[in-house]
C-alpha positions in Angstrom: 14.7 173.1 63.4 17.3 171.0 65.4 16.0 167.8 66.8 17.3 167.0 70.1 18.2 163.3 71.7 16.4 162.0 74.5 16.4 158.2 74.5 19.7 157.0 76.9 19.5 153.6 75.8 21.0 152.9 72.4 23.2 150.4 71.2 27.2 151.0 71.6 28.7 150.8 68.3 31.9 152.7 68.8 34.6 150.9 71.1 38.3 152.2 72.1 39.7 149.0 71.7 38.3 148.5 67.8 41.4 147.8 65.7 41.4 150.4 62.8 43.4 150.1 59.8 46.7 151.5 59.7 47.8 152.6 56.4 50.2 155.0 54.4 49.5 158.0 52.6 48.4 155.8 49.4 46.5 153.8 51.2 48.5 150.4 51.5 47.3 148.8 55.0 50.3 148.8 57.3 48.6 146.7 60.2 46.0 147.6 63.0 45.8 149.9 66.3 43.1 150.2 69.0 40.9 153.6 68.1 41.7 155.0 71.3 45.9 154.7 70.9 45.6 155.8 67.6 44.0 158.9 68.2 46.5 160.0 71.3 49.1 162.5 70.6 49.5 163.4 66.9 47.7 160.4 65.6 48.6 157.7 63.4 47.5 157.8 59.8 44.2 155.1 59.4 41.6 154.8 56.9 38.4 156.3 57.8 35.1 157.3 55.5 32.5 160.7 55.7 29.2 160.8 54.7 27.0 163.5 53.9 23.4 162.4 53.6 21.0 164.3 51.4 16.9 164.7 51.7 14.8 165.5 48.5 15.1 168.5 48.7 18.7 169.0 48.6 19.1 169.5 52.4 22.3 167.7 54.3 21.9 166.1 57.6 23.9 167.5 60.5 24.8 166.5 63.5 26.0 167.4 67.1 28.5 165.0 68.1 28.0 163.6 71.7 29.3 165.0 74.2 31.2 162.0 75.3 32.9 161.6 72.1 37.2 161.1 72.4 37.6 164.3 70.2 35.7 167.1 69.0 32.7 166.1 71.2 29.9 168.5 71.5 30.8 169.8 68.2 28.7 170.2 64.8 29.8 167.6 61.8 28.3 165.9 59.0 26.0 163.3 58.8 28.1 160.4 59.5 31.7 159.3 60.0 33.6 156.3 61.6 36.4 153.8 60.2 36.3 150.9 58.3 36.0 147.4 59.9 39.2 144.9 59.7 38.6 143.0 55.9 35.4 145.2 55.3 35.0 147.3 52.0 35.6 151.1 53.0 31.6 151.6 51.1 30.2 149.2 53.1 31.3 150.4 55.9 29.5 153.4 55.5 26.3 151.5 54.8 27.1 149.7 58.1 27.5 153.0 59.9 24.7 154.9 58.5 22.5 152.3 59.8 23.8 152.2 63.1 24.8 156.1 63.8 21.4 157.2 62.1 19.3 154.4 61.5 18.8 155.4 57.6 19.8 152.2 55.0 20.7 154.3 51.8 23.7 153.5 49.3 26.5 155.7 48.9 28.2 157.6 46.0 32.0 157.9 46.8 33.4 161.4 45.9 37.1 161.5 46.4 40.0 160.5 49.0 42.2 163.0 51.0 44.8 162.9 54.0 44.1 165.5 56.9 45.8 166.0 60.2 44.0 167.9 62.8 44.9 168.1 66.9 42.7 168.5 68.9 44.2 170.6 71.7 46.5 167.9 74.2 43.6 165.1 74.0 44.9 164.1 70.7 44.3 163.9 67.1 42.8 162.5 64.0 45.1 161.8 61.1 42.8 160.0 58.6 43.1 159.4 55.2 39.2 159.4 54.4 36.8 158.6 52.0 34.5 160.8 51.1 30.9 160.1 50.7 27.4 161.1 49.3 23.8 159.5 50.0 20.3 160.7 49.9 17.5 159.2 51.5 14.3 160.7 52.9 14.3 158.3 55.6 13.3 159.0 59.3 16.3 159.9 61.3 16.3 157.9 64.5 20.2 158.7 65.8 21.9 157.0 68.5 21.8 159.1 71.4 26.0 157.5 72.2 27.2 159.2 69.4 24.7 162.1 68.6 23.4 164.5 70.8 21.6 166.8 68.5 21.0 167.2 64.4 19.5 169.3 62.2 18.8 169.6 58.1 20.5 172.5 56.7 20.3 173.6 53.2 23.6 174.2 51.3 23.6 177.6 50.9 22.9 177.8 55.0 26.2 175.3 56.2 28.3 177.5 53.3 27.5 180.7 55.8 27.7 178.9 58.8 30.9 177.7 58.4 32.0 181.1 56.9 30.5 182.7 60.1 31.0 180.3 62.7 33.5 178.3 62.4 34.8 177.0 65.5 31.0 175.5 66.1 32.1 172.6 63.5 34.7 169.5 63.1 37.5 170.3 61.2 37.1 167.7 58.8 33.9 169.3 57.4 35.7 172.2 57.3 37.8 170.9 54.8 35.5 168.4 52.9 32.1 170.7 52.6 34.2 173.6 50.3 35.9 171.1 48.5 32.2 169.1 47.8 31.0 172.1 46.4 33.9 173.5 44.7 34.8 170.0 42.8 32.1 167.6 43.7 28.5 169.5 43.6 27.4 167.6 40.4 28.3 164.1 42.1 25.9 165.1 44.7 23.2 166.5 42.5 23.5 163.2 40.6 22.6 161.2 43.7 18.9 163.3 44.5 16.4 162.4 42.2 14.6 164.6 39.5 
């Protein structure tokens, strides 16, 4: 059952003018951009980290990205993503973000690294080379209604489908990480849910 977001008043913790981390395709930092200009017209290649968090019982965390979001708002994604701080670790990072997006404190598992390019119609784009993560935690969720609107635990098998089905409801970055989780990754994630 999707759980929807009420409370208006959260904390901001996403800002244009936050410098991201500029960097080339093997990951050598090349200096620092405001989000918002790096995300206009084709993008420019910055580090950024996704997180998939896990229940017990082998469910993922969705969410609904607000609708206010610069792209792909109002769309379905994984648990968590966002960009790594000037001189901060890319894993605690995600810690950081985790706590602030979904108010869950859980360690993370890194999977793998990739490059993807996606444009998002003329509003812009992201062009990210991200670091994938996995974390488990059977935490309450308490999300921050300024960057989620809605989320949901779906089992494995159900987000396979959905995406195979529907598609266009979800960010294109899952679209590219989930398969590539299971195909390459899936004992990784077991290995972060206990016995």
């Amino acid at each position: 059952m999707n759980q929807t977001v009420d409370a208006p008043s959260a904390p901001v913790v996403s800002f244009d003018d936050e410098p991201l981390i500029l960097v080339d395709s093997d990951d050598n930092p090349l200096g620092y951009m405001p989000k918002a200009e790096a995300h206009v017209g084709e993008g420019v290649l910055h580090r950024a980290f996704s997180i998939f968090l896990f229940n017990s019982a082998g469910q993922v965390m969705m969410q609904r990205r607000a609708a206010g979001k610069q792209l792909w708002g109002g769309f379905w994604s994984n648990s968590c993503c966002s960009h790594p701080r000037r001189g901060e670790a890319i894993a605690d990072a995600a810690v950081r973000r985790l706590r602030e997006e979904v108010d869950v404190d859980a360690a993370v598992t890194w999977l793998y690294k990739f490059e993807y390019h996606a444009q998002f119609g003329d509003v812009g784009a992201e062009h990210e080379l991200c670091s994938v993560f996995a974390a488990h935690s059977d935490a309450a969720i308490a999300v921050n209604p300024n960057e989620v609107s809605e989320w949901a635990y779906m089992s494995p098998e159900t987000l396979d489908a959905e995406l195979a089905d529907n598609p266009d409801r979800y960010t294109p970055w899952l679209k590219l990480e989930w398969p590539r989780i299971r195909q390459q990754h899936w004992d990784q994630v077991l290995g972060v849910l206990p016995v």
